[in-house]
N, C-alpha and C positions, 0 to 999 in steps of 0.2 A: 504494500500500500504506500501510496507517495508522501511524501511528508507533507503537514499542511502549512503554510507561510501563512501569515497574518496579513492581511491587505495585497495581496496577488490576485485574488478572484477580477475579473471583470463583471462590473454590474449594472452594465448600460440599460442592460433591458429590463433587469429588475427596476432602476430608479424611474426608466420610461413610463411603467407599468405603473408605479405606484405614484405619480405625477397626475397619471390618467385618471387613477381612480380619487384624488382628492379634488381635480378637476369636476366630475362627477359628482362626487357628494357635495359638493359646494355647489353646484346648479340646482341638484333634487332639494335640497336643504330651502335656495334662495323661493324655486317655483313654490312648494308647500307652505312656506311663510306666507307669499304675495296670495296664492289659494286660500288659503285662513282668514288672512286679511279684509280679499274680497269678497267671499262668502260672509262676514262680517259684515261689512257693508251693505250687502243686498237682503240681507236678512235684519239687519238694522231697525 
């Protein structure tokens, strides 16, 4: 088994990936507030 070095891995895709998905959550998050919101309003 190879030895493992500390900070050798590459992890473009890993950081790519998880950029994506706070990308993500930060829009589902922003839409369901402004949804609340408006349904507040309309219900008002």
């Amino acid at each position: 088994m190879a030895k493992h070095e500390h900070g050798k891995m590459n992890i473009e895709t890993q950081e790519k990936t998880f950029q994506g998905f706070i990308k993500a959550s930060v829009y589902v998050a922003t839409f369901s507030i402004l949804l609340l919101i408006f349904i507040g309003l309309v219900n008002g």
